[in-house]
C-alpha positions as CSV (number, residue, x, y, z in Angstrom):
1,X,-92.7,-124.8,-59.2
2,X,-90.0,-122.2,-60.4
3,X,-87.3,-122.5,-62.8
4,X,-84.8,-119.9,-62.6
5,X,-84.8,-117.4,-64.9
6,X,-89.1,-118.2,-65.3
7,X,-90.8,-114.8,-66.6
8,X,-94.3,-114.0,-65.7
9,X,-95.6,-111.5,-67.8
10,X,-98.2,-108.9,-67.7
11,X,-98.6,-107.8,-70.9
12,X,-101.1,-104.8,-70.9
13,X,-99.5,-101.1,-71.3
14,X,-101.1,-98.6,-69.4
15,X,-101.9,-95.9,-71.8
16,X,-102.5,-92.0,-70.7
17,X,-101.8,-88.7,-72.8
18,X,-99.6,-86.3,-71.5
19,X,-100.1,-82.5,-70.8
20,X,-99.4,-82.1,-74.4
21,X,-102.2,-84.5,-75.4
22,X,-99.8,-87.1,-76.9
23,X,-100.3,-90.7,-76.1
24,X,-97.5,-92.0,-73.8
25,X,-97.5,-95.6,-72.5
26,X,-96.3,-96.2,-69.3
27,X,-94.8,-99.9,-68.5
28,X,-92.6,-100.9,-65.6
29,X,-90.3,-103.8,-65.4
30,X,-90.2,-106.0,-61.9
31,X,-87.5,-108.0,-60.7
32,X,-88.9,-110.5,-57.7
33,X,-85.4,-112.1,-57.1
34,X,-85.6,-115.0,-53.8
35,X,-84.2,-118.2,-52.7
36,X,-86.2,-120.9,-50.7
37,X,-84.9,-123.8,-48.9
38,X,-88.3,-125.0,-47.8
39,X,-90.3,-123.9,-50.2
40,X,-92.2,-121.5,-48.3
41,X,-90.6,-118.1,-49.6
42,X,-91.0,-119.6,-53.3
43,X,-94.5,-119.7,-52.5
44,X,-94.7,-116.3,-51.4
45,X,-92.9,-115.1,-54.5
46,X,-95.7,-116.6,-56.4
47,X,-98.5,-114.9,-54.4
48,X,-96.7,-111.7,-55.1
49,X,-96.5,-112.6,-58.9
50,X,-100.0,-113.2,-58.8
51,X,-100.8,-110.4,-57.3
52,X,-98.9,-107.2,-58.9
53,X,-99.5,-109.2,-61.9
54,X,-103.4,-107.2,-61.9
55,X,-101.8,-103.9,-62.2
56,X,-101.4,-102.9,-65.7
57,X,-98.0,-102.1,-67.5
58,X,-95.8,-104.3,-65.0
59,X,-93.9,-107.1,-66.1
60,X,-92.8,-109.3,-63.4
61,X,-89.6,-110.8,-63.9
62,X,-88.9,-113.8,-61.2
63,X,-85.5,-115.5,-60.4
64,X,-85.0,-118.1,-57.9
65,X,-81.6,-117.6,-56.6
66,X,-79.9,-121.1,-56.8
67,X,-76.3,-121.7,-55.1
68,X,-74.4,-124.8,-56.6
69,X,-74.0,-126.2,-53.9
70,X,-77.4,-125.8,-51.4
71,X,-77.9,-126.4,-48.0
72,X,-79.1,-129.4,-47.1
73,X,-81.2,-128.5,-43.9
74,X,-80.6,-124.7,-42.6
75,X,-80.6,-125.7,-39.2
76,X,-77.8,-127.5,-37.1
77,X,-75.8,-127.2,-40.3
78,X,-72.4,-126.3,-39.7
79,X,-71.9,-124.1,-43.1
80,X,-75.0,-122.8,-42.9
81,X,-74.6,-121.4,-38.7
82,X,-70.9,-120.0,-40.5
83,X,-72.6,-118.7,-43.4
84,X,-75.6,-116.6,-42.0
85,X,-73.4,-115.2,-38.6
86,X,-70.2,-114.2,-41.2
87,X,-72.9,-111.4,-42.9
88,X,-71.1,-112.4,-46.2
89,X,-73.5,-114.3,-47.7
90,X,-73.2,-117.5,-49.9
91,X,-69.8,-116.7,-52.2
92,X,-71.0,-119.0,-55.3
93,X,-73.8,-117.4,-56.2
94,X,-74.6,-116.0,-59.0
95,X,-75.8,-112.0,-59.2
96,X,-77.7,-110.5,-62.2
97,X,-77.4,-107.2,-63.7
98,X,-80.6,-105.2,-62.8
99,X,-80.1,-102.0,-64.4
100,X,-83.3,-102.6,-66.8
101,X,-84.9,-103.3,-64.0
102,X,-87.7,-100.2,-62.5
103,X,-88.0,-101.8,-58.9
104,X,-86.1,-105.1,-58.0
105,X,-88.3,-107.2,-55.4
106,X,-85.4,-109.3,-52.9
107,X,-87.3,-112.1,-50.9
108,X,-85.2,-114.2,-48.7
109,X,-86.2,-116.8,-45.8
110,X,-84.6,-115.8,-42.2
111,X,-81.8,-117.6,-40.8
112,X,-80.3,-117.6,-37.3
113,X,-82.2,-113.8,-37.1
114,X,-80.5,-113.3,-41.0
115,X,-81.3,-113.0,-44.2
116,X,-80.5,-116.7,-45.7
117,X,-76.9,-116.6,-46.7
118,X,-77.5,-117.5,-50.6
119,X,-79.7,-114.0,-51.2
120,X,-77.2,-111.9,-49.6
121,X,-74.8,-113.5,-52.1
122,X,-77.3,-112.7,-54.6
123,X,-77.3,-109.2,-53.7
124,X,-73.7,-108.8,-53.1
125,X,-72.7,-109.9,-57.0
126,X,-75.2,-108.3,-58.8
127,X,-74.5,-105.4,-60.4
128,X,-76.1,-102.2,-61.9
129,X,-78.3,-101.4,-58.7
130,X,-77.0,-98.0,-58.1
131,X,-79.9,-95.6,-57.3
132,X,-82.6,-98.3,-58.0
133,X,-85.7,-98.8,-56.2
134,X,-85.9,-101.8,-54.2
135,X,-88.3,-103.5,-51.7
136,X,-87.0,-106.1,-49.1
137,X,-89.4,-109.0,-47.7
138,X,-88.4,-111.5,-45.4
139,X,-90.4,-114.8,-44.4
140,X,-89.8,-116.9,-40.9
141,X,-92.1,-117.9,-37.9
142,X,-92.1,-115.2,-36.3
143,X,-92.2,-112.2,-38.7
144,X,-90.0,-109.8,-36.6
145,X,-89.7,-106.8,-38.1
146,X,-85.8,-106.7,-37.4
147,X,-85.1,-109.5,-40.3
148,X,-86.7,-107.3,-43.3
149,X,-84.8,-104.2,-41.7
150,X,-81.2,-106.1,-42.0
151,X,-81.7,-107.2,-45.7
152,X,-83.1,-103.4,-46.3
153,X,-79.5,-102.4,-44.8
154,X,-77.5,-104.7,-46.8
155,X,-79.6,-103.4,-49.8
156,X,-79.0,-100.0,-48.5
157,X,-75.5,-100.7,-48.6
158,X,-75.5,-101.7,-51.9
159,X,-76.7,-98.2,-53.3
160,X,-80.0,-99.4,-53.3
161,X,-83.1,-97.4,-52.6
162,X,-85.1,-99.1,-50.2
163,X,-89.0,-98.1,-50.8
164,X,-90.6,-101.1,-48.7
165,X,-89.3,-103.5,-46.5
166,X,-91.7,-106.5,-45.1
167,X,-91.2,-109.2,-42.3
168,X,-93.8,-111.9,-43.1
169,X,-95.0,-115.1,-41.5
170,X,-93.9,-118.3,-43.8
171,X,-95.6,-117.9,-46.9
172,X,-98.8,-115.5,-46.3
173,X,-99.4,-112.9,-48.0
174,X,-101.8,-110.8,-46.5
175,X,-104.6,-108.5,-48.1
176,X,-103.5,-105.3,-46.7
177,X,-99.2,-106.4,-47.8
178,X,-101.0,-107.2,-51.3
179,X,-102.4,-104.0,-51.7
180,X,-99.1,-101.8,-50.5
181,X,-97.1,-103.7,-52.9
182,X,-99.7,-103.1,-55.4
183,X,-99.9,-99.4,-54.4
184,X,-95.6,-98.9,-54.6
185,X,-95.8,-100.4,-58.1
186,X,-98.1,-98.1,-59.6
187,X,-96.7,-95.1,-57.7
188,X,-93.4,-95.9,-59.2
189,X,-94.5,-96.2,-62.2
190,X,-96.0,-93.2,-62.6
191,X,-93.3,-91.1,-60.9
């Protein structure tokens, strides 16, 4: 299980000269920001941490998004139907300031066809994400592709730059996600 604010680090520092024949090292910092209700978008976030955690020079940073006051069951909740259909997102929660960030990761579970209502808070107060990369991943049954696209647009909105965007089924993580994600991380850190 999580705590907010839990680092997972990579340690290693890719190392490669330049065209001048000095040593540079090359590191990237990763921001895997979610919130899960049911638990299934936390385990995602782990799978994800696992995995990018096997390129070198990445440091994965996770934070579980955490309103004060939570849901108590998405569905048939009153606040939570007003919440996900007003597009606003959940007002008490807390952003971060991602500007050391090199690609910020925002996972979120799908409500009534939205992004859960306490990530788009998340993304809403946050600050310092003008210009920065960013990858949106959704989880729900179905995995329509439509629920990654609308947290993509309300990144997008933000003056983020949307590199990736994923719809997937509860917590899987497939092979061929794995090795995209794995792929946009070291492309971005070379570039």
């Amino acid at each position: 299980m999580l705590i907010r604010g839990q680092r997972f680090l990579q340690r290693t520092s890719l190392i490669s000269p330049n065209p001048a024949g000095i040593l540079v090292v090359k590191s990237m910092k990763v921001l895997l920001a979610f919130y899960s209700k049911t638990g299934n978008t936390e385990k995602l976030a782990n799978k994800i941490s696992k995995s990018l955690s096997s390129v070198q020079g990445v440091e994965i940073v996770i934070h579980k998004v955490v309103p004060p006051q939570d849901y108590k069951l998405p569905y048939l909740n009153p606040r939570a139907l007003k919440d996900a259909l007003s597009r606003e997102g959940t007002p008490d929660v807390e952003g971060v300031d991602v500007s050391e960030f090199d690609l910020v990761m925002v996972a979120a579970p799908t409500w009534f066809e939205r992004p859960a209502p306490p990530i788009i808070g998340f993304v809403e107060k946050s600050r310092g994400y003008e210009g920065k990369k960013a990858v949106a991943i959704t989880t729900s049954i179905s995995a329509r592709s439509v629920y990654a696209k609308r947290l993509a647009e309300k990144l997008r909105e933000r003056g983020f730059d949307v590199v990736g965007w994923y719809s997937l089924k509860k917590s899987d993580l497939p092979e061929e996600v794995a090795d995209e994600l794995k792929k946009l991380v070291s492309s971005e850190k070379a570039g």
